[in-house]
N, C-alpha and C positions, 0 to 999 in steps of 0.2 A: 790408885797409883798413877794411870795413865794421865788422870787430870793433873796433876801435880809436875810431870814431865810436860806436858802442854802449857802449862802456865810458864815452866823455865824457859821451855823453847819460843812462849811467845816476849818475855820479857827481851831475853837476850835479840830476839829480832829486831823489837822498837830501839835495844841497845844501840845494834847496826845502821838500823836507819838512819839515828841520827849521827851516830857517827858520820855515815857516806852523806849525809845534810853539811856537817862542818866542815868536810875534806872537799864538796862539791863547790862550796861557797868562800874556799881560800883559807878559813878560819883556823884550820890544821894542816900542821904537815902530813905527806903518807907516814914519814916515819913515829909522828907525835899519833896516829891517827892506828898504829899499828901496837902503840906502846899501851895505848886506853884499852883497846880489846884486848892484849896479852891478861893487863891486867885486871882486867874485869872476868876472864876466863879462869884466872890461877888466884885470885883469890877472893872468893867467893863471900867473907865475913866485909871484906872493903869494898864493896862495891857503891857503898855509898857516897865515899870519898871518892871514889871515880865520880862519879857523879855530881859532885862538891868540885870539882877540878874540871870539869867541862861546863858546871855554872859560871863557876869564873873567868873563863874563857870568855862564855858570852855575854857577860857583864861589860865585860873589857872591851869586849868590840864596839857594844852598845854606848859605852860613856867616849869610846873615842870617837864613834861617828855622831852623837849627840855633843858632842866640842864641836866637831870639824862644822855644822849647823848654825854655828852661833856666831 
């Protein structure tokens, strides 16, 4: 049981990292940055749609600094 508590506690970690990655590097607001961890914490079946919505983020950032390049 303990492994299975360590595995949540390490996913939700990398969660945060990179959260504090997108909040550190402009990409999120605190408040947009505040709303991903609520809901990555309350609901635990969508997390992959968190996950799906902070791809997109970075997609987005990606295709507008790959314009501003060209």
């Amino acid at each position: 049981m303990d492994s299975i508590q360590d595995d949540k506690r390490f996913k939700y970690g990398q969660f945060v990292e990179l959260l504090n990655t997108l909040r550190s590097e402009g990409l999120v607001s605190a408040e947009k940055r505040r709303e991903l961890d609520k809901r990555w914490r309350a609901e635990p079946v969508n997390r992959d749609l968190v996950l799906d919505e902070i791809a997109r983020i970075m997609e987005t950032v990606s295709e507008r600094q790959i314009s501003e390049e060209e």
